[in-house]
C-alpha positions in Angstrom: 18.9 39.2 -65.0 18.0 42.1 -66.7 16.1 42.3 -69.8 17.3 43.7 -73.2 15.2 45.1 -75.8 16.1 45.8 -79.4 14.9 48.9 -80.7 15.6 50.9 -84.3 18.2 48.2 -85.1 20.5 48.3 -81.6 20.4 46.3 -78.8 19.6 48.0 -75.2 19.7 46.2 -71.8 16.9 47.9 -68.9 18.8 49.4 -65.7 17.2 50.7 -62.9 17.9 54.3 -62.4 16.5 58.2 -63.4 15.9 59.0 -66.7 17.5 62.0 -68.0 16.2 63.8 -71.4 17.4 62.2 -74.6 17.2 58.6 -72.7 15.6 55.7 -74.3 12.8 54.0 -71.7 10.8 51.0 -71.4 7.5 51.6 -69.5 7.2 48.7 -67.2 4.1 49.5 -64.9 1.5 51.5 -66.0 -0.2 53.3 -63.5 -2.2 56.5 -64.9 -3.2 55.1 -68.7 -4.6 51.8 -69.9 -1.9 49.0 -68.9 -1.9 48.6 -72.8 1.3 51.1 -72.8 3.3 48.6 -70.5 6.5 47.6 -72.7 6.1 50.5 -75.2 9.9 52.1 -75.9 9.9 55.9 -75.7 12.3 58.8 -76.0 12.6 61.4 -72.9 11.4 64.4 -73.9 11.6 66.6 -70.9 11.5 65.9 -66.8 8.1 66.4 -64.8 7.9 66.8 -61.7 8.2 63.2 -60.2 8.2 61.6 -63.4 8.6 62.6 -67.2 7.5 62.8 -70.7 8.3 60.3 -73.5 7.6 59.9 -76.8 6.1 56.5 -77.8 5.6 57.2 -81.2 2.4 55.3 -82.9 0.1 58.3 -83.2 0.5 59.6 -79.9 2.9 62.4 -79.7 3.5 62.4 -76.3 2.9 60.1 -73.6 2.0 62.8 -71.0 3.5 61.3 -67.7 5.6 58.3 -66.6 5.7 58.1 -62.9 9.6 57.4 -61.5 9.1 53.6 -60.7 7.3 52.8 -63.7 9.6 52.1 -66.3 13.2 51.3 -66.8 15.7 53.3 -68.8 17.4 51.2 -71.7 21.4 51.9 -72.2 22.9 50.5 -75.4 25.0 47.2 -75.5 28.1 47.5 -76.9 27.8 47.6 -80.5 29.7 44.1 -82.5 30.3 44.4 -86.2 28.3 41.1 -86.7 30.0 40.4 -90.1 33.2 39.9 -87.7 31.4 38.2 -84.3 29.8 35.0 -84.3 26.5 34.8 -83.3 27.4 32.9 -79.7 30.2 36.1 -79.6 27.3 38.6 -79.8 25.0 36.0 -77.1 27.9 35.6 -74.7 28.2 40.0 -74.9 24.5 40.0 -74.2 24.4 37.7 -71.5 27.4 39.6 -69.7 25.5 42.8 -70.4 22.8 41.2 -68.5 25.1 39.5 -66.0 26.5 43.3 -65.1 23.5 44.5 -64.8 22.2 42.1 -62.3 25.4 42.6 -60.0 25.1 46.4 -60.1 21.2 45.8 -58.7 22.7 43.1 -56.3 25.5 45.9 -55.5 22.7 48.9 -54.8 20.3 46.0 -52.8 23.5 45.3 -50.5 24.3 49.2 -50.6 21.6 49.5 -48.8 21.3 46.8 -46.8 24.6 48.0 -45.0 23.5 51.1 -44.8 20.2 50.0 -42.9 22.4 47.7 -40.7 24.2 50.6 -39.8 21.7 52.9 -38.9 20.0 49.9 -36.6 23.3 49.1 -34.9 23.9 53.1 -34.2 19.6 52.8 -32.8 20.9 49.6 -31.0 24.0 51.3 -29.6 22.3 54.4 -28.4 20.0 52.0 -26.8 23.0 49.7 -24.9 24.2 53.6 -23.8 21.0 54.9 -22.4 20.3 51.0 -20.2 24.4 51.5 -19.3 23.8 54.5 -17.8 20.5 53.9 -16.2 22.2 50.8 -14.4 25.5 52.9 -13.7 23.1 53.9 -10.1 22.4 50.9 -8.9 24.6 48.8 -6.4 24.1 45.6 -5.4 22.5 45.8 -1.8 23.9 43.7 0.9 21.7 41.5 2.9 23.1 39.9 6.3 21.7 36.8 7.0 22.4 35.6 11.3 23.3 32.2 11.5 20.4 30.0 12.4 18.8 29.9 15.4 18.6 26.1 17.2 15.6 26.2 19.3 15.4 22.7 20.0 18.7 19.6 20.6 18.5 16.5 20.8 21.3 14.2 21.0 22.0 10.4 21.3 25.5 9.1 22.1 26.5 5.8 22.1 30.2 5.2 23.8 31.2 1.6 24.2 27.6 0.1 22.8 26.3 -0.2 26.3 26.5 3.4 27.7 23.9 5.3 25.8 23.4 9.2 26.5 20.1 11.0 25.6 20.1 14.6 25.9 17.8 17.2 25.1 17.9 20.7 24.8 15.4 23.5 25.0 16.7 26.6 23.3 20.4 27.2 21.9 22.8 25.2 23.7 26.4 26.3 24.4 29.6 25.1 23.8 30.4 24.6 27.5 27.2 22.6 28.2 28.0 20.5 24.7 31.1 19.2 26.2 30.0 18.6 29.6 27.6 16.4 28.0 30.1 14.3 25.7 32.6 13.7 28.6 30.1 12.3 30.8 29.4 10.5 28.2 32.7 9.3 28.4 33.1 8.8 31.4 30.3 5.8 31.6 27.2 8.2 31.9 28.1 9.4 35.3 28.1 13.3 36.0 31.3 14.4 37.2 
């Protein structure tokens, strides 16, 4: 949640954004003076550069140079006539203050989030493109594979449990010579 502040008499919450001349600021994170100045209020006097000049009061006139990133600007909370508010009216207007503040950071944070998704998917698409279209030449090669090669038969047939036939075959035997063996197989062993 965000922090509020209360400064000359009215309440401010911190928001992240730039601070524009005439804005009230808290300095958050000191970087060029002594970190003393962290959490000093100040009044925008004028825009430098990448930063600006505040007012801090407390004998300093100016505070020369607050770097963007290293302090928060401070917007009012709505202002409650506290003779007619309870003080858990004013607490529960704070805390929503706080609680709006919180989602609008949440909101920027997912902001850009999305818009660094985006960005990766377009890299991510581009990239899918690019492999598509290198793959778009290549075509599956066909490979023809012959039918194996028997170099070598051997084959035992029993036909009425006494006949037995052994045969064996040196190189790729053919059908013809197959069935010449099975019918005299058949036929009790005898060649025909």
């Amino acid at each position: 949640m965000a922090n509020t502040h209360v400064f000359d008499g009215g309440n401010y919450v911190e928001v992240d954004r730039k601070a524009n001349v005439g804005d009230l600021i808290v300095i958050t994170n000191d970087s060029t003076f002594p970190r003393e100045n962290n959490g000093k209020i100040g009044k925008v006097e004028f825009a430098i550069g990448n930063g600006i000049s505040v007012n801090i009061g407390e004998g300093l006139d100016y505070y020369p140079h607050v770097f963007t990133g290293e302090y928060r600007v401070l917007e009012p909370l709505e202002t409650v006539d506290e003779s007619q508010a309870s003080p858990q009216v004013i607490d529960m207007l704070a805390n929503l203050a706080r609680r709006v503040t919180s989602l609008e950071l949440q909101l920027r944070d997912t902001q850009r989030n999305v818009e660094t998704f985006a960005e990766q998917t377009e890299k991510n698409s581009e990239g899918i493109r690019e492999l598509d279209e290198r793959t778009q030449s290549l075509t599956r090669k066909q490979v023809k594979i012959d039918p194996p090669t028997i170099t070598e038969c051997y084959i035992s047939f029993s036909h009425d449990g006494i006949t037995n036939l052994d045969v064996s075959f040196v190189g790729k035997p053919s059908v013809e010579e197959l069935v010449k063996v099975f019918t005299q197989s058949l036929n009790g062993g005898k060649r025909r």
